[in-house]
C-alpha positions as CSV (number, residue, x, y, z in Angstrom):
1,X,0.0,0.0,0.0
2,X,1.3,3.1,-1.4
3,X,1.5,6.5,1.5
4,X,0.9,9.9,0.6
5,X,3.7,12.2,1.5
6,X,2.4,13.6,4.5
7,X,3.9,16.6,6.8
8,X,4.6,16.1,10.3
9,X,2.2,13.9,12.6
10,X,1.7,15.0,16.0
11,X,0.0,13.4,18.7
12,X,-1.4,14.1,21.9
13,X,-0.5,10.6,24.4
14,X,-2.5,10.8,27.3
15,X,-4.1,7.5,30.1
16,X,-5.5,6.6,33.3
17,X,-7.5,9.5,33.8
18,X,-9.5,7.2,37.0
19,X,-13.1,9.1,36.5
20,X,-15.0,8.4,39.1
21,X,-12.3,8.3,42.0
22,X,-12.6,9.8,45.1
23,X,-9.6,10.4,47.7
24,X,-10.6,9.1,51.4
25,X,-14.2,10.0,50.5
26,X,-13.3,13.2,48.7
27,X,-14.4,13.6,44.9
28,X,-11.8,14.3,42.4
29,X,-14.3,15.6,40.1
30,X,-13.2,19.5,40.0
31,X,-9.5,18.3,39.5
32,X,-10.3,16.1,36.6
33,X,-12.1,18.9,34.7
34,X,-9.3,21.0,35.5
35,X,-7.0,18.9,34.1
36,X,-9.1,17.4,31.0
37,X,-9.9,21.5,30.3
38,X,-6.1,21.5,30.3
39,X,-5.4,18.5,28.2
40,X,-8.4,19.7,25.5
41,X,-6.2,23.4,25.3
42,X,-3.2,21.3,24.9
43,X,-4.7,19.9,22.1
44,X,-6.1,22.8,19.8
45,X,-2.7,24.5,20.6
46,X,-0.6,21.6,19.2
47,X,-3.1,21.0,16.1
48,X,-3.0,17.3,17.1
49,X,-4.0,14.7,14.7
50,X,-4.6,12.2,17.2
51,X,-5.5,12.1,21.0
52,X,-4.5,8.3,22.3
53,X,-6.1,7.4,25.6
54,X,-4.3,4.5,26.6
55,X,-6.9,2.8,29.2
56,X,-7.9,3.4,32.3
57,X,-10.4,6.5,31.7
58,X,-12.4,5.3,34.5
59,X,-11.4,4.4,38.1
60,X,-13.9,1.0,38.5
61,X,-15.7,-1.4,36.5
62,X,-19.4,0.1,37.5
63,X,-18.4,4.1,37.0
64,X,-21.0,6.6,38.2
65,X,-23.7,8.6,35.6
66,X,-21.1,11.5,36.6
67,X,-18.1,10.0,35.6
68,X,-19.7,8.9,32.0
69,X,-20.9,12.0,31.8
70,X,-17.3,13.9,32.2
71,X,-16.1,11.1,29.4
72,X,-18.8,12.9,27.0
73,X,-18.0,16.1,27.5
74,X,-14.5,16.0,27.2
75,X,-15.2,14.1,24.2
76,X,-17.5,17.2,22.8
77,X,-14.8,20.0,23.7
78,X,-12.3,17.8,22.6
79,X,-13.8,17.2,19.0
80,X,-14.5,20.7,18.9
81,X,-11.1,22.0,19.2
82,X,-9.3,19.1,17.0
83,X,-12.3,19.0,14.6
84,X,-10.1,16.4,12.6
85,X,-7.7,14.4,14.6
86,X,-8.4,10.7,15.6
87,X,-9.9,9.8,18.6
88,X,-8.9,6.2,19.8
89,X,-10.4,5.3,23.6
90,X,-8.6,2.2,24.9
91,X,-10.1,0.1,27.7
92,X,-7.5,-0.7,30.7
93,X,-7.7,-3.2,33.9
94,X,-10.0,-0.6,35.7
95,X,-12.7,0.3,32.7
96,X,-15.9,-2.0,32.4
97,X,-14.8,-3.0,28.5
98,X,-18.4,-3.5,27.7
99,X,-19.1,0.3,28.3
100,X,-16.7,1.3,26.1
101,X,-17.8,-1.0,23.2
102,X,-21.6,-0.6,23.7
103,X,-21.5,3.2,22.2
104,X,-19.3,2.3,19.3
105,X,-22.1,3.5,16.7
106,X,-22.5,6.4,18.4
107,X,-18.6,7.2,18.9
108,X,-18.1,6.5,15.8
109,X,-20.4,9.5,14.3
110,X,-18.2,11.9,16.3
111,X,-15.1,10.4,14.8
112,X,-14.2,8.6,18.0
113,X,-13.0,5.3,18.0
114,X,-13.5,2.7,21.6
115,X,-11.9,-0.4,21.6
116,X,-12.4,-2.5,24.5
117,X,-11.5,-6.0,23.6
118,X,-9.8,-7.5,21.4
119,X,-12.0,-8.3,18.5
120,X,-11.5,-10.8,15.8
121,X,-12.9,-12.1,12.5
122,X,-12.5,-16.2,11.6
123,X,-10.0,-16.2,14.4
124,X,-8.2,-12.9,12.7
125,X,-7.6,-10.1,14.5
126,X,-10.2,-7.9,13.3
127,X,-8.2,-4.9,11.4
128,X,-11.5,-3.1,11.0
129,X,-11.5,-2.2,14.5
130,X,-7.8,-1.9,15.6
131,X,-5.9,-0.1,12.8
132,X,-6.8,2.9,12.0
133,X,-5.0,5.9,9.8
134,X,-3.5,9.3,11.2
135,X,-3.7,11.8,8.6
136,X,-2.0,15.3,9.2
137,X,-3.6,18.9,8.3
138,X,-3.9,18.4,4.5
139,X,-5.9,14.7,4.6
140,X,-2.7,13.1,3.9
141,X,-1.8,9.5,5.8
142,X,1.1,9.9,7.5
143,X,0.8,6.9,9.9
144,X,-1.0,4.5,11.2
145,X,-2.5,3.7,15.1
146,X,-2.4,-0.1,16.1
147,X,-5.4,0.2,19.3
148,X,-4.8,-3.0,21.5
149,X,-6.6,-2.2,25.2
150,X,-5.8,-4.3,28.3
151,X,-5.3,-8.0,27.5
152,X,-7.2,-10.9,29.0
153,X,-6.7,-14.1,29.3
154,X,-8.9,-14.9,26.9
155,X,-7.0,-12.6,24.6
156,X,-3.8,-14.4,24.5
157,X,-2.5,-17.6,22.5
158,X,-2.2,-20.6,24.5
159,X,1.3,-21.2,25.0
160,X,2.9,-25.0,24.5
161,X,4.7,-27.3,26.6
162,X,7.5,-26.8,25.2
163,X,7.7,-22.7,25.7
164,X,10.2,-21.7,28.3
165,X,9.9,-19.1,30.6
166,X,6.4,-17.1,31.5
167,X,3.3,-18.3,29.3
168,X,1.8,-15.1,30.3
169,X,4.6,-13.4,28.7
170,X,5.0,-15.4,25.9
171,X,1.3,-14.7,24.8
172,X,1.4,-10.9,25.5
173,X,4.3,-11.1,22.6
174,X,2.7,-13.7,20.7
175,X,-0.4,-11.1,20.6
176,X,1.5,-8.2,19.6
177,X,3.5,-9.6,16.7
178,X,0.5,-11.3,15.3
179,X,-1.5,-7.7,15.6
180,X,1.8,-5.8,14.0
181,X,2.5,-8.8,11.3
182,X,-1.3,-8.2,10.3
183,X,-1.1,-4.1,10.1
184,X,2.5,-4.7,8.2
185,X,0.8,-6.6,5.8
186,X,-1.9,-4.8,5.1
187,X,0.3,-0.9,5.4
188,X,3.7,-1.6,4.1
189,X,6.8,0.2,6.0
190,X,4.1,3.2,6.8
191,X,5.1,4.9,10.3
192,X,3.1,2.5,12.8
193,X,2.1,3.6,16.6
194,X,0.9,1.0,18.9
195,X,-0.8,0.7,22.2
196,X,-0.6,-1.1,25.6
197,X,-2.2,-0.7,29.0
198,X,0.6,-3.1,30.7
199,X,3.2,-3.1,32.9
200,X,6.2,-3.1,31.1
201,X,9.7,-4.3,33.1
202,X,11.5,-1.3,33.9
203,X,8.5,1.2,34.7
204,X,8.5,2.3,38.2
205,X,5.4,1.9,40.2
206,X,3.3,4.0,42.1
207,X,1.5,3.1,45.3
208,X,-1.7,0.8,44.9
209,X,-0.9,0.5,41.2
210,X,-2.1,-3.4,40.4
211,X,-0.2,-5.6,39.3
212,X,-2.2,-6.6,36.5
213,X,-0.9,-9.0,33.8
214,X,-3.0,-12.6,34.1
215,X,-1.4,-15.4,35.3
216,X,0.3,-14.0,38.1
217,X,3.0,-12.0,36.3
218,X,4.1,-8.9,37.0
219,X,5.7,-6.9,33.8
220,X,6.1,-8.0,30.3
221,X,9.9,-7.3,28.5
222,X,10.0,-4.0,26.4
223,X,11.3,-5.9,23.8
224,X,7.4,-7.2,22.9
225,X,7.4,-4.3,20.8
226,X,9.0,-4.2,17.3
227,X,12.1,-2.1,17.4
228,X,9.9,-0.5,13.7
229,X,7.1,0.9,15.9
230,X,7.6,4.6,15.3
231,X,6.1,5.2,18.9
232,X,4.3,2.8,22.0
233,X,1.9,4.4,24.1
234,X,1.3,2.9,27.4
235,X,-1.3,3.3,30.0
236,X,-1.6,2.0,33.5
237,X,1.7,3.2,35.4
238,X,1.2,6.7,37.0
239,X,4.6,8.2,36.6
240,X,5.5,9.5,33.1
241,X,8.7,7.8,32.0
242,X,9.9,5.8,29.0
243,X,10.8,2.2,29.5
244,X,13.6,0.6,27.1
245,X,13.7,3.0,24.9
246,X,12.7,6.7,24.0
247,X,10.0,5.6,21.6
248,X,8.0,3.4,25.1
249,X,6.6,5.8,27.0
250,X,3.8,6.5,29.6
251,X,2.1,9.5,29.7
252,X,1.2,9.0,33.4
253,X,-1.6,9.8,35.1
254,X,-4.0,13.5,34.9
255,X,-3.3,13.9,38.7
256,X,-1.8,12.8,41.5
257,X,-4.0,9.6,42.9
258,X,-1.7,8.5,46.0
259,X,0.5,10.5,48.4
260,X,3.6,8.2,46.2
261,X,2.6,10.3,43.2
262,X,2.8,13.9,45.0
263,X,5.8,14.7,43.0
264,X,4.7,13.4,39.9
265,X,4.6,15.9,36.8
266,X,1.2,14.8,35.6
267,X,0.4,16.1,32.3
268,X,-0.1,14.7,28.9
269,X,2.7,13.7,26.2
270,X,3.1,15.2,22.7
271,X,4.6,13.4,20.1
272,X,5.7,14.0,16.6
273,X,6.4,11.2,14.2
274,X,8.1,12.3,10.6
275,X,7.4,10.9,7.6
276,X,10.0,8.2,7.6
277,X,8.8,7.0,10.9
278,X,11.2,8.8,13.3
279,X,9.7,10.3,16.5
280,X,10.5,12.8,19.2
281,X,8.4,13.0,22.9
282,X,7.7,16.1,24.8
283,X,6.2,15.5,28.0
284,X,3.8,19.0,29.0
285,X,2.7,19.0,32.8
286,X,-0.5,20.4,33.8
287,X,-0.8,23.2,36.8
288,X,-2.8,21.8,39.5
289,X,-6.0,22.9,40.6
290,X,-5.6,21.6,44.1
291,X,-2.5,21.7,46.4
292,X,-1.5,18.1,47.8
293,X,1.2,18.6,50.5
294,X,2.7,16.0,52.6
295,X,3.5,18.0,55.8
296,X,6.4,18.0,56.9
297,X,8.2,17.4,53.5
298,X,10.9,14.8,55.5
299,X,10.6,13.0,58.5
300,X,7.3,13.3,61.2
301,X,5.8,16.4,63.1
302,X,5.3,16.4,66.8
303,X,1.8,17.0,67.9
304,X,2.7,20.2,69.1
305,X,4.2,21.4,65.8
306,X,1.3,20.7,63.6
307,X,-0.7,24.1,64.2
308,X,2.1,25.7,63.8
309,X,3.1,23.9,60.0
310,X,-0.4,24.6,59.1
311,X,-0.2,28.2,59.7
312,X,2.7,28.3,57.7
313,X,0.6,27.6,54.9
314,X,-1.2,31.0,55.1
315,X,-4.3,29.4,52.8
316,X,-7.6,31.7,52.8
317,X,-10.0,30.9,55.0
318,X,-12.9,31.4,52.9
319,X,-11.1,28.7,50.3
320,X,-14.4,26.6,49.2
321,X,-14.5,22.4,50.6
322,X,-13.1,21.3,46.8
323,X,-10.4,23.5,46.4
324,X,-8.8,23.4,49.9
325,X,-5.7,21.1,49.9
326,X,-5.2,17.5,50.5
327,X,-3.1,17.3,53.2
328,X,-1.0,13.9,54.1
329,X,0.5,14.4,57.3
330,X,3.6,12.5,59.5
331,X,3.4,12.9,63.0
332,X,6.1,11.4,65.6
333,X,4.2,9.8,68.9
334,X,6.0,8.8,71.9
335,X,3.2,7.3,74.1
336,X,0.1,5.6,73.1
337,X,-1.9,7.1,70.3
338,X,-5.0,6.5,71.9
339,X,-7.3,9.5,70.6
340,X,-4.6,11.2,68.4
341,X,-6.7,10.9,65.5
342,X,-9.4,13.2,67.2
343,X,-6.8,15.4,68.6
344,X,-5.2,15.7,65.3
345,X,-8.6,16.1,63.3
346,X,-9.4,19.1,65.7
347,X,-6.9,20.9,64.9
348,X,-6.9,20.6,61.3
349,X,-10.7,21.7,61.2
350,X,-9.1,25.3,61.8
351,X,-7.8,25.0,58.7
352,X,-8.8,25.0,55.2
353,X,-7.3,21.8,54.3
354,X,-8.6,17.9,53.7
355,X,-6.9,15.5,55.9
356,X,-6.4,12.5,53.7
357,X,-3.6,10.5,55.2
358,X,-2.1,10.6,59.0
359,X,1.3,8.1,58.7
360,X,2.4,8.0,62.7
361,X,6.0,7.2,63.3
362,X,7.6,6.0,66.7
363,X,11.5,6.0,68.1
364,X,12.8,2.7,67.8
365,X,12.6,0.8,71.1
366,X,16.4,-1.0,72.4
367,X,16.7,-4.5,71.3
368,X,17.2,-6.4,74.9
369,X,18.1,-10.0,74.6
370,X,15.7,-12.2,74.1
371,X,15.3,-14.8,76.3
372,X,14.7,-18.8,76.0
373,X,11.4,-19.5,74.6
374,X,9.1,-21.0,77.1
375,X,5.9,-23.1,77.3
376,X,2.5,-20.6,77.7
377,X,1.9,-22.5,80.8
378,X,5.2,-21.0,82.3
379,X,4.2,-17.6,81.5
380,X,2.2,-15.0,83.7
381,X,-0.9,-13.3,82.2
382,X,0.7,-10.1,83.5
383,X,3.9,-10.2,81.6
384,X,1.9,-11.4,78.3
385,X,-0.2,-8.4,78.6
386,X,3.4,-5.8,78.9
387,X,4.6,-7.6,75.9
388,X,1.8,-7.7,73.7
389,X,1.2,-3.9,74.9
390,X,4.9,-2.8,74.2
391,X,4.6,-5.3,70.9
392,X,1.8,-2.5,69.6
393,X,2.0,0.5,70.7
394,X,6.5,1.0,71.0
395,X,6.4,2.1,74.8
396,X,6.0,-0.2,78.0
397,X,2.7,0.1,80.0
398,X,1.9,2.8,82.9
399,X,1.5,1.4,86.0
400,X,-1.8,2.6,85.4
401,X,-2.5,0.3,82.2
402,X,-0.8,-2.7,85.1
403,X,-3.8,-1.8,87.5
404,X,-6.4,-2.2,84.7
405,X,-5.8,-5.3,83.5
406,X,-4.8,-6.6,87.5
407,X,-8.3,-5.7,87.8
408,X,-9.6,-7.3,84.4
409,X,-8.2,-10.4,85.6
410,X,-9.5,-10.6,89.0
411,X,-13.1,-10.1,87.3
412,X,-12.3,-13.1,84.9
């Protein structure tokens, strides 16, 4: 198949956006059309010819009428400002791939294309749905987009007895060189982008990311992809970073969705592929719409310091509930922590901030020697109790916590 000499092609890389998700009972609705007004601006700026959503668009398989509803409208703006660039959705581990299929019809009179499985034809993968062209300002083709989403395990080849190593593995790369044998044949040497929602080995994590590749295995090699593939855009880790080579990248995630990912820059990533295939990555971070600050930035506060850190802060008091901070705080406790998280909550209701994490830290107890085990029948209930009391809170018991449970065990 012959390619029309086409200009530059530019791309907008973007993934797990997690509509829908809510921090410790807090919605994260007003940051997400923050940063999805931000991504749609990024767009008509940059001209794009394609925005790639690599999976995860929603945070669970059962997403609120809300969450759908943000999907829309980004979709409107977003076909409004880039009245001609392609569209491709991808499903990821988190997205209910049925939703995204059951629209199709409808997506596709806006020019938006949702893949959610893997579809095939007479045991082909079905080309209709998964390759699609890229065609710059002048109608031109001047690449082509390979849309794999998430992979199940009834997506992948079964592997034989005689394959070495992970099956899991083996079929993730048995998938992909099918899927790119079957877009070669059909477009030549044409510049060819491909997809993944996947850990790939190499990627750092974030907190709470799932590990999500079936069979029990953990990250697939970068070398799955054809060194040929002008560019790989990869949802489901949260940090953006390339893995194996400049062309495998994540976008990361629209905003920060764990206290791990504070120092993430979250954004989108713009890509331009020339017309010999070769392709350059510019990663654009977003300005955040809410604060999260881990107070203090090292090490733990003592209780008595945290009014005093919050103050610090000088944030306006009439700050409305969704744009106050998100606050994950470190506080250093000698003695028991019974009611520190009332104590703690009190004082931040002065403030205009969300409490969303409290990590406590203790000093290290000595080591003493430990003695010889003995038999439960040689211990005393007394020195039990100043073990297991010592064991879970880091400090030994008063004498008044002694006198409680002397008296606990009379009444028994």
């Amino acid at each position: 198949m012959l390619l029309t000499v086409a200009a530059v092609i530019r791309l907008l890389h973007t993934a797990d956006w997690h509509l829908g998700a809510a921090l410790q009972g807090w919605s994260r609705e007003p940051e997400h059309r923050a940063a999805l007004a931000q991504l749609v601006e990024t767009a008509r700026a940059r001209a794009v010819d394609a925005v790639i959503v690599a999976g995860d668009i929603f945070d669970s398989l059962n997403p609120s009428a809300e969450a759908q509803r943000l999907l829309y409208d980004t979709l409107r703006d977003l076909r409004a400002a880039c009245p001609r660039a392609t569209i491709a959705l991808l499903a990821g581990n988190h997205d209910p791939a049925g939703r995204l299929e059951a629209p199709r019809a409808l997506f596709e009179i806006a020019g938006v294309h949702s893949v959610g499985v893997i579809t095939r034809r007479e045991g082909a993968l079905d080309l209709s749905t998964h390759l699609m062209p890229i065609r710059d300002s002048s109608g031109a083709v001047g690449a082509h987009l390979l849309a794999l989403p998430y992979p199940r395990a009834a997506d992948l080849p079964i592997a034989g007895a005689d394959v070495a190593g992970s099956a899991t593995v083996w079929g993730v790369r048995a998938l992909y060189r099918e899927a790119v044998d079957a877009a070669r044949a059909k477009i030549g040497d044409a510049p060819l982008v491909l997809t993944g929602h996947l850990h790939v080995a190499g990627g750092l994590e974030s907190e709470g990311e799932r590990r999500i590749l079936v069979g029990g295995e953990h990250a697939a090699p970068p070398d799955i992809f054809p060194a040929d593939a002008a560019y790989v855009a990869l949802g489901h880790l949260h940090k953006p970073q390339k893995v194996g080579r400049e062309t495998i990248r994540y976008s990361g995630a629209l905003i920060p969705m764990s206290k791990s990912e504070i120092d993430y820059a979250h954004g989108v990533t713009i890509v331009e592929i020339d017309a010999v295939g070769a392709a350059t990555a510019e990663h654009v971070a977003f300005t955040r719409s809410v604060p999260h600050l881990r107070l203090p930035r090292q090490g733990a506060l003592a209780v008595s310091e945290i009014e005093s850190a919050l103050s610090s802060l000088a944030l306006a008091p009439e700050t409305p509930d969704d744009a106050r901070p998100f606050v994950y705080l470190a506080v250093t406790v000698d003695g028991p922590a019974v009611g520190l998280k009332a104590e703690i909550d009190a004082i931040c209701e002065k403030f205009p901030v969300r409490l969303v994490s409290l990590a406590v830290e203790r000093p290290q107890m000595s080591e003493a020697p430990q003695p010889a085990p003995m038999r439960l029948a040689e211990r005393q209930p007394r020195d039990l109790f100043r073990e297991a009391f010592e064991a879970t809170h880091h400090v030994a018991p008063t004498e008044e916590h002694l006198r409680c449970f002397d008296r606990l065990a009379e009444e028994a």
